[in-house]
Each structure stands twice: as structure tokens, then as C-alpha cells.
N, C-alpha and C positions, 0 to 999 in steps of 0.2 A: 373403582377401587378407592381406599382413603388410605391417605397416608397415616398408620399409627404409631410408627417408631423412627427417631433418628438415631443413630451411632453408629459405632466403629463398623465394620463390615467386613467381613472374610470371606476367602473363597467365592465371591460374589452373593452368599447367603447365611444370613443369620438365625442360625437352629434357636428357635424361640415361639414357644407356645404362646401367641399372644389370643388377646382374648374380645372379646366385642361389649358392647356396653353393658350387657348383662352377664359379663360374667365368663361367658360360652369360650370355647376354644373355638377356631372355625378351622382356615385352609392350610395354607402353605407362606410363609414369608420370603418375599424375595428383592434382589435388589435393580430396582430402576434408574434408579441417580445415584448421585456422589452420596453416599452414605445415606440412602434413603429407603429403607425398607413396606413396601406393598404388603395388603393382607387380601384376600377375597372373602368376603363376606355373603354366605348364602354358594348356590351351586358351583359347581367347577366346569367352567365351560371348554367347548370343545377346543383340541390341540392348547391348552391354553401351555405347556412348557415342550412341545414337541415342535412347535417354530419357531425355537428360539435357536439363536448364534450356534450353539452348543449341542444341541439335540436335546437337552434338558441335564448334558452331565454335570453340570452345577447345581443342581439340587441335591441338598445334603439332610434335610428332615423334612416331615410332612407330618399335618396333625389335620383331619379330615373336622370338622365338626360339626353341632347336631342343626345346625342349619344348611345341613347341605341338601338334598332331596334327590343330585342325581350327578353324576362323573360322567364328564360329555367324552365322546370318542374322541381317541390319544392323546388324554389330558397329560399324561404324563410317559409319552410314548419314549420310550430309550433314555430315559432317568437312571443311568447305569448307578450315578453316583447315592441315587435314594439306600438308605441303610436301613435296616430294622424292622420291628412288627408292623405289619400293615393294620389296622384297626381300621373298618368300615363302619360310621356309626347306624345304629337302626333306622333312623330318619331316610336313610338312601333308598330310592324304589328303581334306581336301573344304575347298570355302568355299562359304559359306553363300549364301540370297539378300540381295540390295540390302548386301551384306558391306561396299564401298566407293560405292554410291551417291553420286552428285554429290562424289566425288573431285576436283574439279575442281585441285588443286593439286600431285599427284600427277604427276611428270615421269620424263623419261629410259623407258627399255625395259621394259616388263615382261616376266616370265617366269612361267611356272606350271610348276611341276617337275615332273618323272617320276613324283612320289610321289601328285600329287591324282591321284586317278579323275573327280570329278565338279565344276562349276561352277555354281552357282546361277543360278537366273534375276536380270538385272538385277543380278550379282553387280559388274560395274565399270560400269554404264549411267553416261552422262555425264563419263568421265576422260577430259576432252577434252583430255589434254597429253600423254597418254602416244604415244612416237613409233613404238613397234615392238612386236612381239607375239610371242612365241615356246610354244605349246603344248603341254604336253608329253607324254612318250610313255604313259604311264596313264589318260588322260581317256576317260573313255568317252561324258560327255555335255554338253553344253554348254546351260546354260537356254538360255529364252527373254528373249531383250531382254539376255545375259549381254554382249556388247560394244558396247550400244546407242550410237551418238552418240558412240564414242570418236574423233573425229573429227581427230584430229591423227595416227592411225597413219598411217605409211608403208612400203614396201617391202614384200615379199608375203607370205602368209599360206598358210599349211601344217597342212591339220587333217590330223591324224596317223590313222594305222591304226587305233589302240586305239580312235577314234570312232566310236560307231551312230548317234547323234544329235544335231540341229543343231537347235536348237527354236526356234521361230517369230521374227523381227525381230533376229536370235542379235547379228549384225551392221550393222545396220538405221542407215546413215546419211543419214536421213532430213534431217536438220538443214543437211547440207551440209560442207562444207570440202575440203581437199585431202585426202583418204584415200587413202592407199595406193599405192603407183607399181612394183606387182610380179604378177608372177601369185598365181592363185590356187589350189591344190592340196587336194584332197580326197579323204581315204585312203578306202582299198579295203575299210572295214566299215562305212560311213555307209548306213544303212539309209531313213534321212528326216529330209529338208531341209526346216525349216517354211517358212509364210509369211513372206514379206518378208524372209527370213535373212541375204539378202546386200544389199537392197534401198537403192540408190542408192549402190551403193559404187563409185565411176564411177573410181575409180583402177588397180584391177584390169586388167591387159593381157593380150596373148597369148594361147595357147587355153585353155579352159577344158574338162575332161573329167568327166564324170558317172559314177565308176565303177560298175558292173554289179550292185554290192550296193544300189545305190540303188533304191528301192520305190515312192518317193514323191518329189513335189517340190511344196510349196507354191504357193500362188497370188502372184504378185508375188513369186516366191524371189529373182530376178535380175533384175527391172526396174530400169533404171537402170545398169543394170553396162556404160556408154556408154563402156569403151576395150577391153573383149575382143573378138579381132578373131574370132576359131572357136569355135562348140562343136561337142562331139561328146558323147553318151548311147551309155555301150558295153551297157546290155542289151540281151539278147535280145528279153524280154517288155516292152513299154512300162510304164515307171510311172505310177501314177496324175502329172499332171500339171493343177496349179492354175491357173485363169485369168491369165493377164499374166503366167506363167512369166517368162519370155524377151521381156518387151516393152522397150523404148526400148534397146535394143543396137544402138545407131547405128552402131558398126564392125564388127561382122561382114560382112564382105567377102568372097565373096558372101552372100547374107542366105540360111543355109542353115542346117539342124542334121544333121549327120552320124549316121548310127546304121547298126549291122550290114548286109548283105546278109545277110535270110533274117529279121530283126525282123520283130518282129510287135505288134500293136496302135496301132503310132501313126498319129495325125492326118495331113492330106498335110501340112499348117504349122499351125505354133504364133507368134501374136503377129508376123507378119508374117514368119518363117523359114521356108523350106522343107523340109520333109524328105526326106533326100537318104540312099539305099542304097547306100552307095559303099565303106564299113570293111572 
């Protein structure tokens, strides 16, 4: 770390976009001495404010910058007191787990850029303010519990191509609230969808489609998912498929699950839906 600013100090942290020799914004400002302000220059290392005194509740801003390349696991674990948009710059190619943990102060959209490939488990679990979610096109895999209980998203949700993996409770609003009021879209290289991944994301409408790359589907993947009115599972081969898949889908109208003419392995119903050869 280099020390680049002295002065007054509040709250243990001075919200200030400082900036590196060229210019750049980089991390986060924080206070180590009697009025003596830290910057981090380049990555955010691991736990770097989640073993602190405090748990990280004196963090008051954060400005990520483009020399960052990657947010080490619970760099900012229980930063209750972090406020506002989260901005990831494109430079980043991973975030850590529990990276923003109990964010709970964290508002407006997030984005995860083209540039991450991967998402930690329980990487934003509990940023219950954040309203929208946009994915982006390099991720290839999404922890487990990584958007747990983000419970204040809305409008629909589009896991991208570049996806194999949705790991277990990914998106698990278990907790409740209004989540989501859009369909739901899952690109065509998701290979398995854990347990409880979408489980009680009752905002979710419209069909929902299983594309053919899918191998697997957790137990309780979609329970709860009480506004999609269709599914359909376009493999061939059945997936392995979890207990209570597909249970409490109260609008599927008629209570059916669509799959190929000429599939093979599936159940006649799954969780009170029928299986229907009609594709």
C-alpha cells in the first residue's frame, strides 16, 4: 500500500476517489493511522476488510478501478455500511467468494462485465437492494448461494451462453420478497443446474425452457417458481432430475412438462406435471 492522502478523517474512512499516477481511480480509501488515509493499487486481495475490527461496517465508499483484474474471496465480507452503485470495472476476470457478502447497502443495477469468466460462491448473497442484474457474456460459472436472497431484483434474468454451471441455491430466494417480474432465460451451454438454484423465485413468468445441454437438474431447482405459466426440457436423453424439481409451479396451465417426441427416460410426471410428447 502507499500512503497518498493526509487529512481530516471521519467515520474512520474518507469517501474520496483518489487516483494513481496516471490518472486512474483504483480501490477503496481507508484509514490506518491518525489521519492517514491507504489506497490499494492493482487487485483487491483476499478478506482484505472482512478482518477488520469491525467486520468492514466502516466502509462508507468504494471506487473499484481499472487496474483491478480480480476481487479476492470476502474482500468486502459484511461491509454493511458500503452505500450505492456497485460498478465492476471491465478489467476484472473473477470475484471471489462471500466478495460482497451481506451488502446489504448496495443499490441501483448491477452488472458483471464481459470480462469476469467466474462468480464465487455467495459472492453478492444477501444484496437485498440491488434492483436488476445483468450477466455477462464470459462467465462461465456461477457459485453456489452466488445471488442468494438478493431479494429486491427485478425484471428478468438471462444466464448467457458462456454458462456450464448454475451451482446449487445460485439464486435461492428463499427469504421472500418481490423478486423479479421477467422471464427467465438459460443459455444453451448450461450443463447443471444445482439444488434450489432458482428456488422460490416466484417472480419469474412466462415459459421457461431447459435447453438440451442440460444434464442435470437439482432437487428443489424450481420449486416455487409460482408465476411460470410452461416448461419445456428440449433433450433428448432425460436429465438426471432432483426431487421437487418442478414442485409448487402453481401456474403452469396445464400442469404439464413438454419434452421431444421420440425423448427418452423420463418419468410420466415430475411434482405434480405431466409429461407431455408434443415438441
Amino acid at each position: 500500500m502507499s500512503k497518498l492522502f493526509k487529512g481530516n478523517v471521519t467515520n474512520n474512512v474518507v469517501e474520496l476517489n483518489l487516483l494513481d499516477s496516471a490518472g486512474t481511480p483504483t480501490v477503496i480509501t481507508k484509514n490506518t493511522g491518525a489521519n492517514v488515509v491507504e489506497q490499494i493499487v492493482g487487485d483487491i486481495p483476499a478478506n482484505y476488510y472482512a478482518s477488520g475490527s469491525n467486520g468492514g461496517y466502516d466502509v462508507k465508499g468504494l471506487v473499484i478501478g481499472t487496474s483491478c483484474t480480480s476481487i479476492g474471496d470476502l474482500a468486502f465480507y459484511d461491509c454493511r455500511s458500503l452505500t450505492g452503485n456497485l460498478v465492476i470495472p471491465d478489467s476484472v476476470t473473477s470475484i471471489g467468494s462471500y466478495a460482497f457478502y451481506f451488502g446489504f447497502g448496495l443499490t441501483g443495477s448491477l452488472t458483471i462485465p464481459d470480462s469476469v469468466t467466474s462468480i464465487g460462491s455467495n459472492a453478492f448473497g444477501f444484496c437485498e437492494v440491488f434492483d436488476s442484474l445483468t450477466i455477462g457474456n464470459s462467465v462461465t460459472s456461477i457459485g453456489s448461494y452466488a445471488f442468494n436472497n438478493c431479494i429486491g431484483l427485478t425484471g428478468s434474468l438471462v444466464i448467457p451462453d458462456s454458462v456450464t454451471t448454475i451451482g446449487e441455491d445460485a439464486f435461492d430466494m428463499g427469504l421472500g420478497g418481490d423478486s423479479w417480474s421477467g422471464p427467465l432465460t438459460i443459455g444453451n451451454s448450461v450443463t447443471s443446474i444445482g439444488s434450489s438454484a432458482f428456488f422460490y423465485c416466484t417472480g419469474f413468468n412466462g415459459s421457461l425452457t431447459i435447453p438440451n445441454s442440460v444434464t442435470s437438474i437439482g432437487s428443489f431447482a424450481f420449486n416455487g417458481c409460482s408465476s411460470i405459466t410452461s416448461v419445456s426440457i428440449l433433450a433428448t436423453t432425460a436429465p438426471t432430475i432432483g426431487s421437487n424439481a418442478f414442485s409448487s409451479m402453481t401456474s403452469v396451465s396445464p400442469a404439464e412438462i413438454h419434452v421431444p417426441v421420440g425423448a427418452t427416460g423420463y418419468a410420466a410426471s415430475y411434482d405434480g406435471l405431466t409429461v407431455v410428447y408434443d415438441l
